[in-house]
MARMAR-47247 format. One record per residue (C-alpha): x, y, z; residue number from 1. Coordinates in Angstrom, 1 decimal. Example, Ala and Ser with C-alpha at 12.3 -4.5 7.8 and 13.67 -1.06 7.14 Angstrom:
2
@px = 12.3 py = -4.5 pz = 7.8 kevo = 1
@px = 13.7 py = -1.1 pz = 7.1 kevo = 2
This chain:
118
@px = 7.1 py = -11.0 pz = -42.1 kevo = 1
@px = 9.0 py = -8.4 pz = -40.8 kevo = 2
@px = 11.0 py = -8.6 pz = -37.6 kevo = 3
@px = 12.5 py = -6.4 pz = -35.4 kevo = 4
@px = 15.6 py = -7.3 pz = -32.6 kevo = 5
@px = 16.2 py = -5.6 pz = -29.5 kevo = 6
@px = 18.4 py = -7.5 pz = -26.6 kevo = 7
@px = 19.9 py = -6.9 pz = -23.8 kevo = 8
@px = 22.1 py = -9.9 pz = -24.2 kevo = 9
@px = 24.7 py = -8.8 pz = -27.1 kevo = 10
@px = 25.8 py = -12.1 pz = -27.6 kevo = 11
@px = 22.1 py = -13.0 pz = -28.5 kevo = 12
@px = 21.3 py = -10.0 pz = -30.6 kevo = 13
@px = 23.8 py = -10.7 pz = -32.8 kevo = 14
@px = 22.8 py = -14.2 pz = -33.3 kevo = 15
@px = 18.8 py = -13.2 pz = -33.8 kevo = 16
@px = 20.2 py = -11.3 pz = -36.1 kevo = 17
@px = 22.4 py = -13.2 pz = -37.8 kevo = 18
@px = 19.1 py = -16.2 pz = -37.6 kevo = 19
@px = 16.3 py = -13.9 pz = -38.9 kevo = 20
@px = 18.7 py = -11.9 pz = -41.2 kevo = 21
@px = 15.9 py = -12.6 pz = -43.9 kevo = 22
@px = 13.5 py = -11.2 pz = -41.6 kevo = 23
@px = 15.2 py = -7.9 pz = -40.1 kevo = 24
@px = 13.7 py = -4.8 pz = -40.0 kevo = 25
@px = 13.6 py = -1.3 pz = -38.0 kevo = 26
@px = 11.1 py = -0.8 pz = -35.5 kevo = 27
@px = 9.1 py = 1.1 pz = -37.1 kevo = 28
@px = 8.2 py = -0.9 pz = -40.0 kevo = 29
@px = 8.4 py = -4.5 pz = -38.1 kevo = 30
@px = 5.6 py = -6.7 pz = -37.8 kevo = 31
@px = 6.9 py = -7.6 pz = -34.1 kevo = 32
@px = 9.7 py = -7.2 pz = -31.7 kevo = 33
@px = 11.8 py = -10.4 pz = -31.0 kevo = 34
@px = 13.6 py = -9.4 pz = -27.2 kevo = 35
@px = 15.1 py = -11.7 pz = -24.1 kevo = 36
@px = 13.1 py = -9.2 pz = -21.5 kevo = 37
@px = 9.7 py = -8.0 pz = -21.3 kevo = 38
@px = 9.3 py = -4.3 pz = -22.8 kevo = 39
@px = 6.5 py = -2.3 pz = -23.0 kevo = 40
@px = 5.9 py = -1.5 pz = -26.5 kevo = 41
@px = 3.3 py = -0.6 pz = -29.0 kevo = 42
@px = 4.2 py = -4.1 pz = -30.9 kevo = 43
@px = 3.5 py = -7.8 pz = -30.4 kevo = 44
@px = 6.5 py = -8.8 pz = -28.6 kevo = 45
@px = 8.2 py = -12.9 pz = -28.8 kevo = 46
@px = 9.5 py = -13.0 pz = -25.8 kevo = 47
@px = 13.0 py = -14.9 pz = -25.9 kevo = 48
@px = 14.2 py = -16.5 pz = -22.4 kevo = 49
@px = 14.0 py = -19.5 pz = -19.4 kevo = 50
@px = 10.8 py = -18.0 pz = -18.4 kevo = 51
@px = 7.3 py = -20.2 pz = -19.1 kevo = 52
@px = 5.6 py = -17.7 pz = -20.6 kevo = 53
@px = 8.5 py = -17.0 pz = -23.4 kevo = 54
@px = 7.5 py = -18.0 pz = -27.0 kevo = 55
@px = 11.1 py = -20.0 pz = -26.5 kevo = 56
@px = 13.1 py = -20.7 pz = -24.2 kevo = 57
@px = 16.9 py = -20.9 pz = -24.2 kevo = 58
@px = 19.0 py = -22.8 pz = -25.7 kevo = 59
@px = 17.1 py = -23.5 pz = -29.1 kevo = 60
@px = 18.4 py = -23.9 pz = -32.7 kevo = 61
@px = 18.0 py = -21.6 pz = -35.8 kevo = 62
@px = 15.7 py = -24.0 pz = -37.0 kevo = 63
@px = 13.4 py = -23.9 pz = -33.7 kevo = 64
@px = 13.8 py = -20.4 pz = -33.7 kevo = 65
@px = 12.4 py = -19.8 pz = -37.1 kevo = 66
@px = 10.0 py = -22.3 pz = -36.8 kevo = 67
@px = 8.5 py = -20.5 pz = -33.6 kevo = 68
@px = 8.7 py = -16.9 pz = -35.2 kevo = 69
@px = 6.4 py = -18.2 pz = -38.3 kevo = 70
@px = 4.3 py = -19.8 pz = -36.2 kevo = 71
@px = 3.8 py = -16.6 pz = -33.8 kevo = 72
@px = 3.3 py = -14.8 pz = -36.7 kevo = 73
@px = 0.6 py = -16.5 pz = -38.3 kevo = 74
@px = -0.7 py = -16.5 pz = -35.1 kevo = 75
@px = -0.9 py = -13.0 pz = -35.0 kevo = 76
@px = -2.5 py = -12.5 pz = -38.5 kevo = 77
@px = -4.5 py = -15.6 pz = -38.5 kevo = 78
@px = -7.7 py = -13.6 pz = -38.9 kevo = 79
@px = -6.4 py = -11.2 pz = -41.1 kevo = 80
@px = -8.5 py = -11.2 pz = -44.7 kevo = 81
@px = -6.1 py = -13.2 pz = -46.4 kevo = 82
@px = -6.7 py = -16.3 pz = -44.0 kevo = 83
@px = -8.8 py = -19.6 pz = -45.3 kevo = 84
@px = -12.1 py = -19.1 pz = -46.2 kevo = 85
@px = -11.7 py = -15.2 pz = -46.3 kevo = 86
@px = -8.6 py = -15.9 pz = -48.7 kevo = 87
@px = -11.4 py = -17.2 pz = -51.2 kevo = 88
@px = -13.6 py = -14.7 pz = -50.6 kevo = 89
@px = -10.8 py = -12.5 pz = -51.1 kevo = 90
@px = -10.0 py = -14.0 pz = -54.3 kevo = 91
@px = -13.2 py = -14.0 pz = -55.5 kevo = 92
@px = -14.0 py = -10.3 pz = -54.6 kevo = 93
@px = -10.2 py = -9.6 pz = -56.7 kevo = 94
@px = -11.6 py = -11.6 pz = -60.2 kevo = 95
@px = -15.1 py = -9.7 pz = -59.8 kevo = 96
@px = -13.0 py = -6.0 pz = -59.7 kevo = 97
@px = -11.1 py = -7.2 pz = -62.2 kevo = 98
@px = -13.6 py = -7.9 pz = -64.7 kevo = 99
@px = -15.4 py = -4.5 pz = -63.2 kevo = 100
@px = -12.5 py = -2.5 pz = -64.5 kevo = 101
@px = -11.6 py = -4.7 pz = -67.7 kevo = 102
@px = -15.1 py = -4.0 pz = -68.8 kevo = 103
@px = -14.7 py = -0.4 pz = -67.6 kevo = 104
@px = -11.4 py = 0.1 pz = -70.1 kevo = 105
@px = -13.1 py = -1.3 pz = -72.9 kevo = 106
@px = -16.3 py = 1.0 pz = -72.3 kevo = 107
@px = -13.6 py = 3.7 pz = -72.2 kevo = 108
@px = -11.3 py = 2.9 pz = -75.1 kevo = 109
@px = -14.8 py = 2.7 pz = -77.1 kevo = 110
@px = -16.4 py = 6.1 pz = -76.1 kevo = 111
@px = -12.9 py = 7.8 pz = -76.6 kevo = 112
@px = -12.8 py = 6.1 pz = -80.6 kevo = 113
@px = -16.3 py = 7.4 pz = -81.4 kevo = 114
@px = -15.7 py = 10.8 pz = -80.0 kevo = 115
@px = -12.3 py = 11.1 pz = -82.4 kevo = 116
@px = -14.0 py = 9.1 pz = -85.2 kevo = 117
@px = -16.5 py = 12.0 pz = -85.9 kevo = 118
């Protein structure tokens, strides 16, 4: 998970920062943008602030808030490929590649010997 923080509120940005210092990333390479206002972006936004629609509201603890960022982020990706029964499906697909190219090596490495062995 990769977050991204931009306040108006200077007081709070340093805190989100200072919370989700595990977390931080630019823009351009974050997941989402954690903000106390509504911005137009190109990026899931949690919205930070007293309002009902805001992922939390203020005051909240470093606990809450991380709680309530991994949540909104599973949220986001909770039909991404690597979710319950795709995650199997995933896995299986992985083992059955892996053999493929295991197999494929060993085909490889033989046809390489006889060619030198001549």
């Amino acid at each position: 998970m990769k977050v991204a923080v931009a306040c108006k509120s200077l007081l709070l940005q340093k805190s989100l920062e200072l919370f989700l210092k595990d977390y931080l990333s630019s823009y351009k390479y974050c997941d989402f943008l954690v903000s106390d206002r509504k911005i137009k972006i190109d990026k899931p936004l949690f919205l930070i602030s007293k309002d009902k629609e805001a992922n939390i509201k203020i005051p909240f603890t470093k606990s809450q808030l991380i709680l309530e960022v991994k949540a909104f982020y599973k949220n986001l990706y909770k039909d991404d490929i690597f979710d319950g029964k795709k995650a199997k499906d995933f896995k299986s697909l992985e083992r059955k590649i892996e053999r493929l190219c295991e197999n494929f090596k060993k085909d490889l490495i033989k046809i390489v010997r006889e060619h030198y062995e001549r």
